[in-house]
C-alpha positions in Angstrom: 33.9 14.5 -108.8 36.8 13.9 -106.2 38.2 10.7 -107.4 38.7 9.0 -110.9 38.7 5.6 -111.6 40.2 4.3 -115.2 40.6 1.3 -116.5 43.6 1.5 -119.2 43.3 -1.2 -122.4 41.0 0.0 -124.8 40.2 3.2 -122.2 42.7 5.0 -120.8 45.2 3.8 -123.7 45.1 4.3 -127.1 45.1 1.3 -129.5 49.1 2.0 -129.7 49.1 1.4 -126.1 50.0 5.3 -126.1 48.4 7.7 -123.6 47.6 11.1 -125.4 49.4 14.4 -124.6 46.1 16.1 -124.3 45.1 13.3 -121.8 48.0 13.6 -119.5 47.4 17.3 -119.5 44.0 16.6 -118.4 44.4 14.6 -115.7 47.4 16.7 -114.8 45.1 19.2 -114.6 42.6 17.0 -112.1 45.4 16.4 -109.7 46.1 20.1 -109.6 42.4 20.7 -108.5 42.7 18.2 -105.9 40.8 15.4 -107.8 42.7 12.1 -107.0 43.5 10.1 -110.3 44.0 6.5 -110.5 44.0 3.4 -112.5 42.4 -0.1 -112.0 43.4 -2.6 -114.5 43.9 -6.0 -115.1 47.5 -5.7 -116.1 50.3 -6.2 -113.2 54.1 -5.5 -113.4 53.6 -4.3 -117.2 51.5 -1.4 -116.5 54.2 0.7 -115.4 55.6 0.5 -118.8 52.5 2.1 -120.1 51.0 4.1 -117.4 54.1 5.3 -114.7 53.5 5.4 -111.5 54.2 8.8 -111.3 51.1 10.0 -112.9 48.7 8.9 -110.3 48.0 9.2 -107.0 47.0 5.4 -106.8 47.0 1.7 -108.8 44.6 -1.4 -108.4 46.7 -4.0 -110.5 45.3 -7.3 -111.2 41.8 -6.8 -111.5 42.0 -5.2 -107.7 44.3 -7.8 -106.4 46.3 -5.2 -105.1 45.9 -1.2 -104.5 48.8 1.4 -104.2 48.2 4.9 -102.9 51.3 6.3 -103.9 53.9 3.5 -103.1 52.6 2.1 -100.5 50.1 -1.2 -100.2 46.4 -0.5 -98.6 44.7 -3.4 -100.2 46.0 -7.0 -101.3 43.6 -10.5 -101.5 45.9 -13.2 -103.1 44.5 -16.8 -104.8 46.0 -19.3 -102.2 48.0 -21.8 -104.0 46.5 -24.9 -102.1 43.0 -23.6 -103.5 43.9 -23.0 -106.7 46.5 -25.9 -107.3 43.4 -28.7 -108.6 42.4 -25.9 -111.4 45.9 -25.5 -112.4 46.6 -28.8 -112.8 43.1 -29.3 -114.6 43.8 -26.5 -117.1 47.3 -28.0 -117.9 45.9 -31.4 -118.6 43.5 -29.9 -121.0 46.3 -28.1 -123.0 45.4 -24.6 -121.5 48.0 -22.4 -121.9 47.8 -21.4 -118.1 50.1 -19.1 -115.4 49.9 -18.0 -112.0 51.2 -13.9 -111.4 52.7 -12.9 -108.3 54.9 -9.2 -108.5 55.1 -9.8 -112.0 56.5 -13.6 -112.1 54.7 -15.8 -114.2 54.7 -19.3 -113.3 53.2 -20.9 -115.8 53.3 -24.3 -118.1 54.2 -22.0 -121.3 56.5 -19.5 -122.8 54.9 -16.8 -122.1 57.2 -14.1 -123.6 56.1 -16.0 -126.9 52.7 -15.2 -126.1 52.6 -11.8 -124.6 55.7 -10.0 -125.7 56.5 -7.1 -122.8 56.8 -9.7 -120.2 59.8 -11.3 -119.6 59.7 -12.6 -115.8 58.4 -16.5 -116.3 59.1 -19.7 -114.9 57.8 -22.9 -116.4 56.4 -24.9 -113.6 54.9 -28.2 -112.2 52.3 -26.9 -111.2 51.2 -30.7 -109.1 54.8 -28.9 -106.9 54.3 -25.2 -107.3 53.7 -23.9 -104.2 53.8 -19.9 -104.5 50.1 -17.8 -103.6 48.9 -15.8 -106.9 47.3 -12.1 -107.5 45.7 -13.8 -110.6 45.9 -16.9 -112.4 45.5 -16.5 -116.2 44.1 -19.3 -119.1 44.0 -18.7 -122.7 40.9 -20.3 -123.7 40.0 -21.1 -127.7 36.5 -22.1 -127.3 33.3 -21.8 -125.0 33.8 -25.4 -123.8 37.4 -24.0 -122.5 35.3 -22.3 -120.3 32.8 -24.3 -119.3 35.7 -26.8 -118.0 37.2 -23.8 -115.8 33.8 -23.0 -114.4 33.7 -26.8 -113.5 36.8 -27.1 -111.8 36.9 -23.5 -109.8 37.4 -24.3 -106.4 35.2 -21.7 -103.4 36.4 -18.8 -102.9 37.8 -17.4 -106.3 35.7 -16.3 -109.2 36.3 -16.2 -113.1 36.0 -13.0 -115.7 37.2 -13.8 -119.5 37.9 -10.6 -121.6 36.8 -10.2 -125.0 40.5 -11.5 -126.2 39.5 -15.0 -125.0 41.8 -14.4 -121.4 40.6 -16.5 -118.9 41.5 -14.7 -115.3 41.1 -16.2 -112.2 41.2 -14.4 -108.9 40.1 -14.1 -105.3 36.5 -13.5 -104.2 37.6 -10.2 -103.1 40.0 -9.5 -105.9 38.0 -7.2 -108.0 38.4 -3.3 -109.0 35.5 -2.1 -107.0 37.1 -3.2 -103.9 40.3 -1.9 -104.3 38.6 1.4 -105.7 36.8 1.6 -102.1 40.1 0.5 -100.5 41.5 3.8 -102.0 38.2 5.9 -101.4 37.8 4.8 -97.6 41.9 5.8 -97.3 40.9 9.6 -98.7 37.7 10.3 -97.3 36.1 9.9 -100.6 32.4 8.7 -100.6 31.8 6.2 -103.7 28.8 8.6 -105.1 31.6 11.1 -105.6 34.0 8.7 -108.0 33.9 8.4 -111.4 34.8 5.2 -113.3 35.7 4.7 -117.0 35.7 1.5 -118.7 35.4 -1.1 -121.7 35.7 -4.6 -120.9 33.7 -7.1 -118.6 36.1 -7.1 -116.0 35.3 -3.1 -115.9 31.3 -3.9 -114.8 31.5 -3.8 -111.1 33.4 -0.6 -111.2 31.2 1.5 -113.8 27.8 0.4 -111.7 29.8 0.3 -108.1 30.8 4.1 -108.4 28.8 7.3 -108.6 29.3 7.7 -112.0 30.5 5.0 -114.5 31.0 5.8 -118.3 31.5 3.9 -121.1 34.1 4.1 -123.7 32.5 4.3 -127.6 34.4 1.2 -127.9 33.1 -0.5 -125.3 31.4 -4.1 -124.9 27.5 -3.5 -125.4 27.4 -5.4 -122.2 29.5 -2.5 -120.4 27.6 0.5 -121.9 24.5 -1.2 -120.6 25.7 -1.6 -117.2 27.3 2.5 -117.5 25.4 5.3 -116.4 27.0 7.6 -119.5 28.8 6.7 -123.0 32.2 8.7 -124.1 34.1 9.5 -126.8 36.6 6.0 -128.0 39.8 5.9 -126.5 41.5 6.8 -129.8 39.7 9.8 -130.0 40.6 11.1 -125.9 37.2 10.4 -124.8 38.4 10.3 -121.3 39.6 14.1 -121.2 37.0 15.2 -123.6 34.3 14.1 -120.9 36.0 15.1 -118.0 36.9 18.6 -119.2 32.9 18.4 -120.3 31.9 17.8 -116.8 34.9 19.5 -114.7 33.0 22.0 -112.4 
């Protein structure tokens, strides 16, 4: 084990959104041994909020849109806008509540403060004249026909994950965590057999089977502990540091 990967909604963070003392010890611990810690999550500007920077030795934000080792960029695959700009204005003519991300603005044809209450950065937009490239686009979708229409209208070259919390995201081909997790890897001379990746949602699949080990939160999607290689403890009950301090050599 020379690199962990860990996703942070329902895994790394607690249901509070809190990460446990006993946790950061642990993977102060790792870092201290030489292990490289990161995370890979869906979330962009507001992660830092809940996981700081500081903590980790790198970040893949926005599903692997873009990787950070340390400060600095080593991996970044953006939705162009011209691509994308037929499915934007689709989803708004449905009623979607939809936005495009880039460095933590939201453009997007709703309040989206109202909707997701630590993000402040928004601009309502046209989107038939927006003309700004995304990390991810987002659309809140209802019903399975909500996502049957996006899966109609997806233009080449971008794919579609929906979480369990009915969030549609939208992203480049390349935009996943398992590539920015090998972006990060290749940079430290870490072969993939030797990372180990946590996870609970759908969007956490290519990572747990991509890496050489991937485990399974307790409260993980049946579809993700089937795809895992090893199930934890829940991430309200530090299952994270309880199955790394389990399997620390």
């Amino acid at each position: 084990m020379k690199m962990i990967a860990l996703d942070l909604d329902g895994t790394l963070l607690r249901t509070d959104k809190s990460i446990s003392e006993n946790t950061k010890k642990c993977l102060e611990k790792c870092r201290a041994r030489g292990i490289k810690v990161i995370y890979a999550t869906g979330r962009g500007g507001s992660a830092e909020a809940r996981a700081p920077a500081h903590m980790f030795d790198g970040r893949a934000l926005m599903n692997g849109a873009i990787a950070y080792d340390g400060s600095e960029e080593v991996y970044r695959r953006l939705v162009p806008v011209e691509s994308a700009r037929e499915l934007l204005m689709a989803c708004d003519r449905r009623g979607l509540k939809t936005t495009a991300e880039l460095c933590g603005m939201h453009y997007s044809n709703f309040d989206v403060s109202a909707e997701w209450s630590d993000i402040r950065s928004f601009e309502i937009v046209d989107f038939a004249e927006h003309g700004v490239d995304a990390e991810k686009l987002y659309a809140i979708v209802e019903r399975d026909t909500d996502v049957e229409f996006i899966e109609r209208h997806m233009p080449p070259g971008l794919y579609l994950t929906v979480s369990h919390e009915g969030l549609a995201q939208i992203m480049h081909t390349e935009a996943t965590k398992l590539q920015a997790i090998r972006a990060l890897a290749a940079r430290w001379g870490i072969e993939m057999s030797e990372v180990v990746a946590f996870g609970d949602d759908l969007n956490d699949v290519n990572m747990l089977r991509g890496c050489g080990t991937g485990v399974a939160m307790a409260n993980a999607l049946d579809e993700v502990k089937l795809a895992a290689d090893e199930v934890c403890g829940g991430n309200d009950e530090d299952g994270v540091a309880k199955w790394i301090e389990a399997n620390m050599q």
